[in-house]
C-alpha positions in Angstrom: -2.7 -15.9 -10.8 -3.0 -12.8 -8.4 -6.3 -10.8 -9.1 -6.2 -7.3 -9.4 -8.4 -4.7 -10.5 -6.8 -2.6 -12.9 -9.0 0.8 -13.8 -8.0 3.5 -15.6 -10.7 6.4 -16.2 -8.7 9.7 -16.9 -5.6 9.6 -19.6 -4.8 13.3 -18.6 -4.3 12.5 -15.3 -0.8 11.5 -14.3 -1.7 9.7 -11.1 -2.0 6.2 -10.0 -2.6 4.6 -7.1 -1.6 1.4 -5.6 -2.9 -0.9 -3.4 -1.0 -4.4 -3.4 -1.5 -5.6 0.3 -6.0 -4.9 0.2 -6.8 -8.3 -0.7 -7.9 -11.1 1.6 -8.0 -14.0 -1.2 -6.2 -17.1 -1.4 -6.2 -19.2 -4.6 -7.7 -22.5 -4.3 -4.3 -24.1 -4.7 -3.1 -22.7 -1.3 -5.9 -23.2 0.8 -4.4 -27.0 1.7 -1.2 -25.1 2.9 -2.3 -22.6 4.6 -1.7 -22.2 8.7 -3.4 -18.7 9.7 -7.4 -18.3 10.9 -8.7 -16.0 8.4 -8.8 -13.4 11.2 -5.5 -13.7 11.7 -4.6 -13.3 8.0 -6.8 -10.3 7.7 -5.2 -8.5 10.6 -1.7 -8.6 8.9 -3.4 -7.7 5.4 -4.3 -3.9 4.5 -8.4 -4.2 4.3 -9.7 -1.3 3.0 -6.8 0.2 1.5 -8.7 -0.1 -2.1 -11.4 2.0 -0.9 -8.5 5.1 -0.4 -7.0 4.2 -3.7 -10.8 4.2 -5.5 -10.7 8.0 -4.5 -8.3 8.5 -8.1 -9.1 7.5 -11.1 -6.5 5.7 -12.3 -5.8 2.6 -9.7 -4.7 -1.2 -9.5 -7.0 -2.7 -6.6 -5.2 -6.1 -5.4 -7.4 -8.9 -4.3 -5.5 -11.7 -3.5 -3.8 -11.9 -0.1 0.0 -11.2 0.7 -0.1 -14.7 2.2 -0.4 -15.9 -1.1 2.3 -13.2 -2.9 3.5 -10.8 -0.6 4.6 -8.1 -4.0 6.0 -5.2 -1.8 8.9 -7.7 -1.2 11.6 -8.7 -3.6 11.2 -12.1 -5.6 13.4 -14.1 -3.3 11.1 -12.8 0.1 7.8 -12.5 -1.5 6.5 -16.0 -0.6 5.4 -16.8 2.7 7.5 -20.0 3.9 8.4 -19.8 7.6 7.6 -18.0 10.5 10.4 -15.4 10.3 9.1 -14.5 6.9 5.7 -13.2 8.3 6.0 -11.6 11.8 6.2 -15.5 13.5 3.4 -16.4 12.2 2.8 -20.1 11.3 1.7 -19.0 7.6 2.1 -22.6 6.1 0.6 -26.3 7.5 3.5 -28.3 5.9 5.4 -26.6 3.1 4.5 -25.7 -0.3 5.8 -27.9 -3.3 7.7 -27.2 -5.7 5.7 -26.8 -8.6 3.2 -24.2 -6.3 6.6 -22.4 -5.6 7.4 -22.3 -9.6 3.9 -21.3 -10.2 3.8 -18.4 -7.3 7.2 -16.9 -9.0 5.5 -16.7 -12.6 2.7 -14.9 -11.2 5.1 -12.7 -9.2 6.9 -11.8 -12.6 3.8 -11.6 -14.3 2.3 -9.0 -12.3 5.3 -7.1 -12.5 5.1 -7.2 -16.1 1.5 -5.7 -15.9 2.2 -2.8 -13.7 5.3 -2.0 -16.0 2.9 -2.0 -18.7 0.6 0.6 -17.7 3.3 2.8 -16.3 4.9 3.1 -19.8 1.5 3.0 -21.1 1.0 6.6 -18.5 4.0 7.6 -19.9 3.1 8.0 -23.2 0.5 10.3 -22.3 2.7 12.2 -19.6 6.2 12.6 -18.6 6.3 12.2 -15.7 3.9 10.5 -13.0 3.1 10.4 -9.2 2.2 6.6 -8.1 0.4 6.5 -4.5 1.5 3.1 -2.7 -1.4 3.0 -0.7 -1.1 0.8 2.8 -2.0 0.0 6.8 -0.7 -0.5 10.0 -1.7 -2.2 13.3 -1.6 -0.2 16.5 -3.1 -2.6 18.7 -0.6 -5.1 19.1 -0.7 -6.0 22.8 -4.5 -7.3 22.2 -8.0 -6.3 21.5 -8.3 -5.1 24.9 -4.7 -3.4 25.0 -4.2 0.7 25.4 -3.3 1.6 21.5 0.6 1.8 20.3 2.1 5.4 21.7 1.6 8.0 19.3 4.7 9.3 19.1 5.9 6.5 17.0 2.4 5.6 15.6 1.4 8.6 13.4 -1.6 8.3 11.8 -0.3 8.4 8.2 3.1 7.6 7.6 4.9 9.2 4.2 7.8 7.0 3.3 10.2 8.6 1.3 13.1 6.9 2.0 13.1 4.5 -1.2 13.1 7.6 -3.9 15.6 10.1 -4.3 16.3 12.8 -1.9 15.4 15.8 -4.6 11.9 14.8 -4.5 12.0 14.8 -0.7 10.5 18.3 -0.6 7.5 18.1 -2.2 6.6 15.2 0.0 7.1 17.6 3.1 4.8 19.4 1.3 1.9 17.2 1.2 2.7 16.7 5.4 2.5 19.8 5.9 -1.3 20.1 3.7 -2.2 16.7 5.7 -1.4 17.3 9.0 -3.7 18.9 11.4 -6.3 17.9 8.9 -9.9 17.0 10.3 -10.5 13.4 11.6 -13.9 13.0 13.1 -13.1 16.1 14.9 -9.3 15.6 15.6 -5.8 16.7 14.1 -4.7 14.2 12.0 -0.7 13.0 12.9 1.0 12.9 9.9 4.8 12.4 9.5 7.7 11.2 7.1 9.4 7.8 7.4 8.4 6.8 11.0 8.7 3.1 10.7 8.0 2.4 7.2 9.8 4.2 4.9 8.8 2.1 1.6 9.4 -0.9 0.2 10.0 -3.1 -2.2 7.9 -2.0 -5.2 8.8 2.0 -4.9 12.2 0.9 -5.1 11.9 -1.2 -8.2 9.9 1.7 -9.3 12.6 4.6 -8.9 15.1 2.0 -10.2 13.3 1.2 -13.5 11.5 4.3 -14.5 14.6 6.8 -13.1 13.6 10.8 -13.7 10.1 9.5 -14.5 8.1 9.0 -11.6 7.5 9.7 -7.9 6.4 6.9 -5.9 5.3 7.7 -2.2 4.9 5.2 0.3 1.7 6.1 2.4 0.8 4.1 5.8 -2.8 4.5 7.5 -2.9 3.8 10.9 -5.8 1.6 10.9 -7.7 4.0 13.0 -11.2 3.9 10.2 -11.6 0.1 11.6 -11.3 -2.3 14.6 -7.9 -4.1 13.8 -9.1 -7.4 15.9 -12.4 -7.7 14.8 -12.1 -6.3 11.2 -15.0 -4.8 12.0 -15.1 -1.4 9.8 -15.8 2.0 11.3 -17.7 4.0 7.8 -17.6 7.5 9.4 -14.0 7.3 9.9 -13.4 5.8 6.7 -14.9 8.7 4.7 -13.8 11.4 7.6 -10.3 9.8 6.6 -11.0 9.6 2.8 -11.9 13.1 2.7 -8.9 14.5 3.9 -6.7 12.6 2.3 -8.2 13.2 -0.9 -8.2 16.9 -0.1 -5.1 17.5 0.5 -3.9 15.1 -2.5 -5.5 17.4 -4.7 -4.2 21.0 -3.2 -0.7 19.1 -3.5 -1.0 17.9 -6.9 -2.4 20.5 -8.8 0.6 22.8 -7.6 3.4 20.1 -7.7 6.7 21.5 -9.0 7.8 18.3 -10.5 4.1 17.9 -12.3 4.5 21.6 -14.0 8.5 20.9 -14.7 7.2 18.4 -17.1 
């Protein structure tokens, strides 16, 4: 069963936010299968991403490791098999049987049939909603010791809006434009649209099932609050970060066209 957090505190508020990739835990059943250090699985997962969507009041917090369910992917790529499924990595000591695989697809469905529940559940209260799909990204690839990515294709956030349609495309260059330049422990935050990760999976099924009803954006952090090899967290730029971002969420939203349409 994937654990999430599910916590809603505000009925009038037509935002939810998302974060499926935070978690680090693997159910017991998988730990005999599994192939990765833990520091290795932590490096690939988004820590910390709960802590951005605890800034809203109404969020699902995800707790158990993509390496166990990876539910930004589609149901025949969301389980971790081989090492061209995740990056190269050897995810699995010997491969998983068939009655973990049947068991891994349930909970797959079953999530989804959670997080369509509350969404219809939001949309009896409101017609239309804004989901934040809340995730990381490594910059440090070469090594611990390596110079960072080049900024010019490693923004700091990332707005993918490539998975929703293209009328809702302004009012996401609207929140860029609110967001970037903002302060970050005393530099301009680098924010730009679909630079590597435009969305996936789960905004798509989103747009698809709840058409005319939502916005879902896509955001990527550059995991510049933390130290991507150690997983050592950095707490002033976490809340420098936080405080921005929230900031700038809430100049956005309170103006948003297609909010005050509805």
């Amino acid at each position: 069963m994937i654990q999430s957090v599910v916590q809603f505190y505000d009925t009038l508020n037509p935002l939810l936010a998302l974060a499926i990739h935070n978690g680090h835990a693997l159910p017991e059943h998988l730990l005999p299968f599994n192939g990765l250090p833990d520091e290795t699985r932590f490096r690939e997962e988004d820590p910390h991403t709960g802590t951005f969507a605890r800034l809203f009041p109404n969020r699902i917090v995800v707790e158990t490791s993509r390496f166990a369910l990876d539910l930004n992917r589609s149901p025949e790529r969301a389980i971790y098999q081989n090492p061209e499924d995740a990056w190269g990595l050897n995810v699995r000591s010997h491969p998983l049987t068939d009655d973990i695989l049947q068991g891994l697809q349930q909970d797959y469905s079953e999530w989804y049939a959670v997080l369509k529940y509350e969404i219809e559940r939001m949309l009896s209260f409101h017609p239309f909603l804004v989901v934040l799909d809340l995730h990381s990204y490594n910059h440090l690839r070469g090594g611990p010791d390596a110079e960072p990515d080049p900024q010019e294709d490693n923004p700091d956030i990332i707005l993918g809006r490539n998975n929703m349609p293209q009328e809702y495309y302004p009012h996401i260059d609207a929140l860029r434009a609110l967001l970037d330049g903002k302060d970050f422990c005393g530099k301009k935050l680098d924010v730009r649209c679909d630079v590597k990760f435009p969305g996936g999976y789960l905004s798509r099924w989103l747009h698809n099932t709840f058409p005319g009803q939502l916005l879902c954006l896509s955001v990527e952090f550059k995991k510049i609050f933390m130290d991507e090899w150690s997983g050592k967290l950095n707490p002033v730029s976490i809340q420098s970060l936080r405080f921005s971002f929230r900031s700038a969420i809430d100049s956005w939203f309170k103006d948003l066209p297609v909010i005050q349409r509805h």
